[in-house]
N, C-alpha and C positions, 0 to 999 in steps of 0.2 A: 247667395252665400249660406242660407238660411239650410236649403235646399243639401245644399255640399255637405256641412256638418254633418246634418239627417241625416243623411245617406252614407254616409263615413260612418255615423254611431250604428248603425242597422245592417253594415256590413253589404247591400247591395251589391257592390263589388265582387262578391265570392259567389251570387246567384243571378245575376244578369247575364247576357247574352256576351260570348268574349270574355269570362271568367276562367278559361283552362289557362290562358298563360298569367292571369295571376295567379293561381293555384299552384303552377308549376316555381314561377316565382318564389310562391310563401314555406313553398317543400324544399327546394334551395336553400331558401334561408336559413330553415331548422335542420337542414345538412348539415349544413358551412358551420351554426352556432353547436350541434354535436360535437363537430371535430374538433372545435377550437377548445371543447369540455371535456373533451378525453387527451386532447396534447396537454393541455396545464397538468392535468391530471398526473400524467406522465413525467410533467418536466416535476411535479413535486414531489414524485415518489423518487426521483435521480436524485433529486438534492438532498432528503431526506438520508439517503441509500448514501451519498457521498461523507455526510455529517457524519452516520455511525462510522464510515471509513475511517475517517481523519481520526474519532476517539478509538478507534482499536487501536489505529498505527499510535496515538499518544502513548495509550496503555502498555504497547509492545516495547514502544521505545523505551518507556521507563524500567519495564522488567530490564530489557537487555542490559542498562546501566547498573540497575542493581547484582545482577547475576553477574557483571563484570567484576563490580568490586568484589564479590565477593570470590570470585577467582583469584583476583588480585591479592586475597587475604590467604589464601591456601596455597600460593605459591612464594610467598614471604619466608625466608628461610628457618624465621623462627615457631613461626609455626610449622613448619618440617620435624625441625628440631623438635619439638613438644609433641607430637604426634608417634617420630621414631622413639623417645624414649618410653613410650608407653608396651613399645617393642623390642625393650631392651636397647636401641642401638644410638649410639651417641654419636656427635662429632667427632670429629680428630683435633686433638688438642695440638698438634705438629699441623701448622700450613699446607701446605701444596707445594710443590715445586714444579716448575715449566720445565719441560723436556727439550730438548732441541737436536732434532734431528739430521744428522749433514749426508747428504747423498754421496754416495762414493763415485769419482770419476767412470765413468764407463772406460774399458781399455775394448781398443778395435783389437782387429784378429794380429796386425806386425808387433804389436807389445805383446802382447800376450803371447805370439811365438818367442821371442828374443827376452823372455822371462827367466 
């Protein structure tokens, strides 16, 4: 056992005879643990990448809210009002009235002869 240790601490293994396929082995390994350090890598710069997403869309969302109200406030009649009189032009102190329009019958060609 004494023997095994030694030879474990001193690497043996990498310069004895039948050493290529551990070698090939130990180059494997530091393949395998490359790739697994360039995918985190990766999976952290997504997440990273998705984080700023989510605060831009917060930030948009919030403009879009604000910028509605404030649509909301420019289409308020009375601020219409306050805007047109800066241009002279005023309400009408007279309402509105609704119009109503009635279609007149269509007459075929036998009325309209016998007219």
């Amino acid at each position: 056992m004494k023997n095994g240790v030694y030879s474990l601490l001193k690497a043996k293994y990498l310069v004895d005879q039948g050493s290529a396929g551990n070698w090939r082995f130990i180059v494997f390994l530091i393949v395998v643990a490359m790739l697994m350090i360039a995918n985190s890598h990766n999976y952290e710069q997504k997440i990273y990448r998705i984080a700023a997403l989510e605060n831009e869309v917060k930030l948009l969302r919030s403009e879009f809210v604000d910028r509605r109200s404030q649509l909301m406030e420019l289409r308020m009649e009375s601020t219409v009002a306050r805007k047109m009189e800066a241009r002279e032009i005023f309400p009408s102190r007279v309402p509105p009235k609704k119009i109503k329009v009635t279609e007149q019958e269509q007459q075929n060609f036998w009325q309209k002869l016998w007219q």
